[in-house]
C-alpha positions as CSV (number, residue, x, y, z in Angstrom):
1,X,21.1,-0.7,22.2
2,X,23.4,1.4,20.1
3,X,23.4,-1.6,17.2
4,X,19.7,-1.4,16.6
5,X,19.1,0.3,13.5
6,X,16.0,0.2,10.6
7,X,16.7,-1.4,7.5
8,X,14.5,-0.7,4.3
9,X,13.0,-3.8,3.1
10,X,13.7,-3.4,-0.9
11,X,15.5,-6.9,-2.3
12,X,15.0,-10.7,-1.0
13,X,18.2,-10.3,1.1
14,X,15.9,-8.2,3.3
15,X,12.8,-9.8,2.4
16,X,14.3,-13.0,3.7
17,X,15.1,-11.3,7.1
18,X,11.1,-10.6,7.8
19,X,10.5,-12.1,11.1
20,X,8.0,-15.4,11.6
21,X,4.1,-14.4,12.6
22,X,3.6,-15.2,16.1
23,X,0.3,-17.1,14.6
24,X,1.8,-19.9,12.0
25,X,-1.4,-19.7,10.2
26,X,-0.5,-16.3,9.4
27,X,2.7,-15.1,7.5
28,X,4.1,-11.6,6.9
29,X,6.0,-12.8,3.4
30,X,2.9,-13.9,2.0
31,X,-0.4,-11.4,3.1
32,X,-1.9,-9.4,0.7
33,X,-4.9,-8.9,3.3
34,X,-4.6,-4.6,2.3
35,X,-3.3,-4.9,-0.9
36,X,-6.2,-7.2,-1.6
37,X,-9.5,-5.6,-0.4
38,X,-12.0,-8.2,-2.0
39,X,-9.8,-11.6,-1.2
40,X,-6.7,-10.7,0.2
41,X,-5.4,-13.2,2.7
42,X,-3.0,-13.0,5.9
43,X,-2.0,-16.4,5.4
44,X,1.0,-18.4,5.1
45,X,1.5,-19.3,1.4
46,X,4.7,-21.2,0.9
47,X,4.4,-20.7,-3.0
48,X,4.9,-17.3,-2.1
49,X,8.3,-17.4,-0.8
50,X,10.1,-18.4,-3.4
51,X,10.7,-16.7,-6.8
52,X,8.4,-17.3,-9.7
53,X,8.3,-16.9,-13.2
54,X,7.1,-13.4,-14.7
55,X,3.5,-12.8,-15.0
56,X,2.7,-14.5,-18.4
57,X,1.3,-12.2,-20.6
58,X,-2.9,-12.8,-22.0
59,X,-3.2,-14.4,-25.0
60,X,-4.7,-17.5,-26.3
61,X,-5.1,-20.7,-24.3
62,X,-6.3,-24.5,-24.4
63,X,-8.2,-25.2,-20.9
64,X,-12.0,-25.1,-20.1
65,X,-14.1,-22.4,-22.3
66,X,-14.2,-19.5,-21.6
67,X,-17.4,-17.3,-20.5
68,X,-16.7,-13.7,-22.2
69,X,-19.4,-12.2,-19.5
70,X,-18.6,-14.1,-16.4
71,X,-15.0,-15.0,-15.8
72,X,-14.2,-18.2,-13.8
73,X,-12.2,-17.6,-10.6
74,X,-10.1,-20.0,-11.9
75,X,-9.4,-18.5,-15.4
76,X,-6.4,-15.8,-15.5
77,X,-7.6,-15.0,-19.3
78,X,-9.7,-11.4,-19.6
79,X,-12.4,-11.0,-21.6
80,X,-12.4,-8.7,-24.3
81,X,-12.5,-5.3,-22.6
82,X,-12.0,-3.0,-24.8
83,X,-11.1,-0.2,-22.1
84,X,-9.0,-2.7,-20.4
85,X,-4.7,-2.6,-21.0
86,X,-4.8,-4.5,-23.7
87,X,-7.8,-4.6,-25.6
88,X,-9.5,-7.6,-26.7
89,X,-7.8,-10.6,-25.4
90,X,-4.2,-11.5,-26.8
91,X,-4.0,-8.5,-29.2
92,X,-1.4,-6.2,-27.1
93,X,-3.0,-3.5,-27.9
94,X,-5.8,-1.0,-26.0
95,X,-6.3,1.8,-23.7
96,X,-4.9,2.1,-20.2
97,X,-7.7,2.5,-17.9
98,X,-7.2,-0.9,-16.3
99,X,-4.3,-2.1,-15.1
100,X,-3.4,-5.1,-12.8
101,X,-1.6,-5.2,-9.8
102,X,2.0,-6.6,-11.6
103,X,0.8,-4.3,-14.4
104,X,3.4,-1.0,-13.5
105,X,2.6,2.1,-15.8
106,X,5.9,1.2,-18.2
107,X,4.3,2.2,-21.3
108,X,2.3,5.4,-19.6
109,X,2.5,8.1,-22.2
110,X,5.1,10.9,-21.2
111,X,3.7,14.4,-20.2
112,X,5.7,17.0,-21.8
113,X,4.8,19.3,-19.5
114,X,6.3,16.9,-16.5
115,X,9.1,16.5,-14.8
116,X,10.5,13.4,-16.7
117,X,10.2,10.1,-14.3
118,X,12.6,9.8,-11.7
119,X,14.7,5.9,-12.5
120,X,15.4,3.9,-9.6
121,X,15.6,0.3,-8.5
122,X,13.0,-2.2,-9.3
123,X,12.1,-5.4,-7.7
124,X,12.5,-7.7,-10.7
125,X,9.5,-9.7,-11.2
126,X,11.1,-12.9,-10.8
127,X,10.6,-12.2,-6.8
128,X,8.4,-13.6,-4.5
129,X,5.2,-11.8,-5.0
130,X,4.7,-10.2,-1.7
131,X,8.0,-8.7,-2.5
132,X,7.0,-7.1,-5.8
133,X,3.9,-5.6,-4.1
134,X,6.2,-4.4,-1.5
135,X,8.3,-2.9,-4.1
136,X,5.9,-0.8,-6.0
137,X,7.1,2.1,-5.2
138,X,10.6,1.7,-5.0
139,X,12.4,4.4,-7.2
140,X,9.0,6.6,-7.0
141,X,7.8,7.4,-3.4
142,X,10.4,4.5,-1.5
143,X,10.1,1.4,0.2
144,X,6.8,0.0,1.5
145,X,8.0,-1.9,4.6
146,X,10.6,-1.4,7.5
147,X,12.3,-4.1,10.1
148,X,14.2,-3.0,13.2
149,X,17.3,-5.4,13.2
150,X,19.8,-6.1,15.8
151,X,23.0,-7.9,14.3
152,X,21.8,-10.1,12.3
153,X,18.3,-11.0,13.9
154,X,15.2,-8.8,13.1
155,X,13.2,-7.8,15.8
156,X,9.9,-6.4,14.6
157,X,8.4,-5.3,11.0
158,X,6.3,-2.5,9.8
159,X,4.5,-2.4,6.6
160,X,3.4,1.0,5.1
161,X,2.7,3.3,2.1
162,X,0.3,5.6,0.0
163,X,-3.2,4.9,0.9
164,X,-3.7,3.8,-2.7
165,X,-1.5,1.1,-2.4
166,X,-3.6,-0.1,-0.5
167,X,-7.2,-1.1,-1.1
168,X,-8.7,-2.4,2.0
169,X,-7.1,0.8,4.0
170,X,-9.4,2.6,1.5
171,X,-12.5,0.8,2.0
172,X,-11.8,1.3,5.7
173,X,-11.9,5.2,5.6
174,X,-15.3,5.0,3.2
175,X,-16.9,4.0,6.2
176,X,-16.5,7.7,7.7
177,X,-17.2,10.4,5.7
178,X,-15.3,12.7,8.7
179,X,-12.6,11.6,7.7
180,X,-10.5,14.7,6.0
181,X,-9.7,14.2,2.0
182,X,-7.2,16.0,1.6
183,X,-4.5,15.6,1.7
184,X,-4.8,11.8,1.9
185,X,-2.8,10.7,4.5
186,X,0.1,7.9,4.4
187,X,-1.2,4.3,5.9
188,X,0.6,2.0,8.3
189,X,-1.1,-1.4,8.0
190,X,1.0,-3.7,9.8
191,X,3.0,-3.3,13.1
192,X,4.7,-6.8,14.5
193,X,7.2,-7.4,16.8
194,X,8.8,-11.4,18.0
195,X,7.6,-12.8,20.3
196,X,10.7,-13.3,22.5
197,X,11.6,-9.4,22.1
198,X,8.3,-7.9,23.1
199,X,7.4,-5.1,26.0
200,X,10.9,-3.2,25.1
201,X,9.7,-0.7,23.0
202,X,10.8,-1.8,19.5
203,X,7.2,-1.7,18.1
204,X,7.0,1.9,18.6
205,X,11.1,2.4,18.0
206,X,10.2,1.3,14.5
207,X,7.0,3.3,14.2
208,X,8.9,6.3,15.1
209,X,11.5,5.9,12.1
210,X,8.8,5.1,9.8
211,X,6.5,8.5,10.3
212,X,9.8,10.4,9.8
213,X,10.4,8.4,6.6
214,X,6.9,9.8,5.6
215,X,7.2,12.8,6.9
216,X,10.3,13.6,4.5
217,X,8.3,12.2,1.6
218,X,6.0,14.8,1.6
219,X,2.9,13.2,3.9
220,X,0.8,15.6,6.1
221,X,-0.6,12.5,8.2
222,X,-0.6,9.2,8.5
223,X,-3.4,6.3,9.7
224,X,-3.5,3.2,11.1
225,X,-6.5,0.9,11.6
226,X,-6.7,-1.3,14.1
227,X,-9.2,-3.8,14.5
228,X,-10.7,-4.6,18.6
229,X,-11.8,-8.3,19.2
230,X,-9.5,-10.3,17.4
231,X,-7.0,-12.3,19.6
232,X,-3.5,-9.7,19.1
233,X,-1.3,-12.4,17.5
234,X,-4.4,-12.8,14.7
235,X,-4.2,-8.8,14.0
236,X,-1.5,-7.1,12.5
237,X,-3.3,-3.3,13.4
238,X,-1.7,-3.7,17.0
239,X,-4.3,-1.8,19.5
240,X,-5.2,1.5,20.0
241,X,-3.6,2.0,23.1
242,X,-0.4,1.4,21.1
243,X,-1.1,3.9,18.6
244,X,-1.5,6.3,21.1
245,X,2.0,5.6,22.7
246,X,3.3,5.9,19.3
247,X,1.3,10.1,19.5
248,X,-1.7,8.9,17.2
249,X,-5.3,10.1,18.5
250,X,-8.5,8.3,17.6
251,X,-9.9,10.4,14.4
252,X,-13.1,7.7,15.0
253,X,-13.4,6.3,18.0
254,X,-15.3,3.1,16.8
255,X,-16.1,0.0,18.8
256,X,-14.4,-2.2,16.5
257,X,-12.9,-0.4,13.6
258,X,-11.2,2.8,14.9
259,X,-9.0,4.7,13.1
260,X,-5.9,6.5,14.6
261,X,-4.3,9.2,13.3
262,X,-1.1,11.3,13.7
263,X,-0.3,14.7,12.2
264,X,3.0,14.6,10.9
265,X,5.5,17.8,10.8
């Protein structure tokens, strides 16, 4: 036992080491189900998994034409928005109201009246792109995802962050207004341990480590939101019942969409 320990999943040496989804159809390395609250997806994506070129940049293109009011699924180019990063398409130029989700706030204006922006690593963006949305915060608020390792196998993950990183955590919590606003809480969307490794506690060993992680960022609270119905291996909330092992309490006690909460010190 004394050669478990947590390692911070921040480069693709530790991306690599995320463990398989019990379900194959699903796959930890490639969901964007929270990040993603309109069509985010848990699964497996083998295009993900591999570096990729950076995002290209808009600009002019040859391909089908385009609909300036309507944009095609299919078609990456925006419309000219003129409140979008930007502007009007391929000029470089704009306000900063919209940004996407590769889109980090690089050419933010400095405050004077700030603390000047603390540097720290970045995930290059090169990476697979479930590691750049992992690594968001990474030289801001820390790492967005945890594994418990052993040697050199992994034994379960744990995926986690500011509520505004992710989206679908947020739509969650609109359903219930009695939910407190402040101070937003920290979210922990996905809790998964191997198969072969289960019933010894490491879901909730990792759990543990990850609340005091948020605890010495500054969070007052953190949520999780498990869903009840789905088969467990098709879930990545866990249950309930294993929230409240890990000292959450049900803030909602809803048939299907419950949300557990723990007070953090």
């Amino acid at each position: 036992m004394d050669d478990l320990h947590t390692l911070d999943v921040t480069d693709e040496a530790t991306f690599a080491r995320l463990p398989p989804c019990a379900d194959p159809g699903f796959d930890h390395r490639s969901c964007d189900y929270w990040e993603d609250d309109v069509r985010g997806s848990k699964a497996a994506r083998l295009a993900w998994l591999t570096a990729s070129a950076p995002p290209a940049a808009h600009g002019p293109s040859t391909g089908s034409a385009h609909n300036p009011f309507l944009a095609d699924r299919g078609d990456t180019r925006s419309a000219a928005n003129p409140f979008a990063r930007g502007g009007a398409a391929g000029t470089g130029t704009g306000t900063a109201f919209l940004a996407s989700e590769d889109d980090e706030d690089d050419d933010a204006p400095i405050n004077p009246f700030a603390p000047p922006p603390r540097a720290g690593p970045a995930v290059p963006g090169t990476a697979p792109r479930k590691l750049r949305l992992l690594g968001r915060g990474i030289g801001v608020a820390g790492t967005y995802a945890k594994i418990l390792v052993r040697g050199d196998r992994t034994l379960a993950y744990c995926q986690f962050g500011p509520l505004t990183a992710y989206p679908r955590a947020q739509r969650t919590r609109d359903l219930y207004p009695q939910l407190p606003d402040a101070p937003l809480p920290a979210v922990i969307t996905c809790i998964s341990t191997v198969l072969d490794a289960r019933g010894e506690g490491h879901g909730l060993r990792l759990v543990s480590a990850v609340c005091e992680d948020l605890a010495s960022r500054g969070f007052a609270a953190v949520e999780a939101y498990p869903e009840i119905g789905p088969l467990p291996d098709a879930t990545s909330g866990a249950t309930p019942a294993f929230w409240e092992a890990a000292g959450f309490v049900r803030a909602v006690d809803d048939p299907r969409f419950p949300v557990m909460r723990r007070e953090l010190a």
